[in-house]
C-alpha positions, 0 to 999 in steps of 0.5 A, spaced: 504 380 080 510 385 080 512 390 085 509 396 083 502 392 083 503 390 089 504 397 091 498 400 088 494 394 091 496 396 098 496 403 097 489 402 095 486 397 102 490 403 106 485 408 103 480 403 104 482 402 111 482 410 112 476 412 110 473 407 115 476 409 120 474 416 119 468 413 118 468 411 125 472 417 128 466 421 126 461 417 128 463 417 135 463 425 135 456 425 133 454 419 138 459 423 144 456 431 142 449 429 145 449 430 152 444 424 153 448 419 151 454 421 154 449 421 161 446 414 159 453 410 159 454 414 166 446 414 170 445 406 173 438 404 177 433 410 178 439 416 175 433 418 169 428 417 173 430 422 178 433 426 173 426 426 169 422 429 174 428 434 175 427 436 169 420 437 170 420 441 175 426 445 175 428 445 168 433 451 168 436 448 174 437 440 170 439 443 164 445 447 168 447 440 172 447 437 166 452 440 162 456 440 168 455 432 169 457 432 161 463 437 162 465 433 167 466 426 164 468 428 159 475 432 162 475 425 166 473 428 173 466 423 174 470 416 172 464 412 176 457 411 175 451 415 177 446 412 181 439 415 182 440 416 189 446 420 188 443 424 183 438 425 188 442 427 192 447 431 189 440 436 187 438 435 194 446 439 195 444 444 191 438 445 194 433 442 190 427 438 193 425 433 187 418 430 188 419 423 186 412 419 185 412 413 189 408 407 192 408 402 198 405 396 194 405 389 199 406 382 195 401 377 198 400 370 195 403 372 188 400 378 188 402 385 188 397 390 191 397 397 194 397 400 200 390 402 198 388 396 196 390 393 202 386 397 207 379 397 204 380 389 204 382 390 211 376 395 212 371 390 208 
């Protein structure tokens, strides 16, 4: 092979390799534009639990939350993970009282049951 050709064949896989990673520059800007991928590399735990029913419940307010969280992460201020705990708290701060569903269940011999299961068997 002389110099020239080598030159064309090297030239062409730098194309190639451009053109790849154009590729993945893009698909990274598509994947980082929507808010809810970005929250979902940060929530851990119960974090869209609590942020669900926030949405249900108070929707402006979520929604506003929201792009200050995906704003925030994306300036580099939030590093960490968000916990469903203290996004609980964080709409607490705001004044926010999110209703969560919750259950008391008891584990007996195996078994889950709920509070109300064991009481009539108590009552029985």
């Amino acid at each position: 092979m002389s110099d020239r050709e080598l030159e064309i064949l090297r030239r062409k896989k730098l194309l190639e390799l451009k053109r790849i990673l154009e590729m993945k520059k893009r698909r990274e800007e598509e994947k980082r534009s929507d808010p809810r991928e970005i929250l979902n590399e940060y929530f851990v735990g119960r974090a869209w639990e609590v942020f669900n029913a926030a949405k249900a419940q108070y929707p402006q307010i979520a929604r506003y939350v929201e792009a200050m969280l995906v704003r925030l992460i994306m300036e580099g201020k939030i590093k960490s993970k968000i916990s469903g705990e203290e996004l609980y708290w964080l709409f607490r701060r705001l004044g926010v009282r999110v209703r969560l569903k919750t259950s008391i269940r008891i584990l007996e011999h195996g078994e889950l049951k709920s509070l109300g299961e064991k009481l009539k068997e108590q009552l029985s």
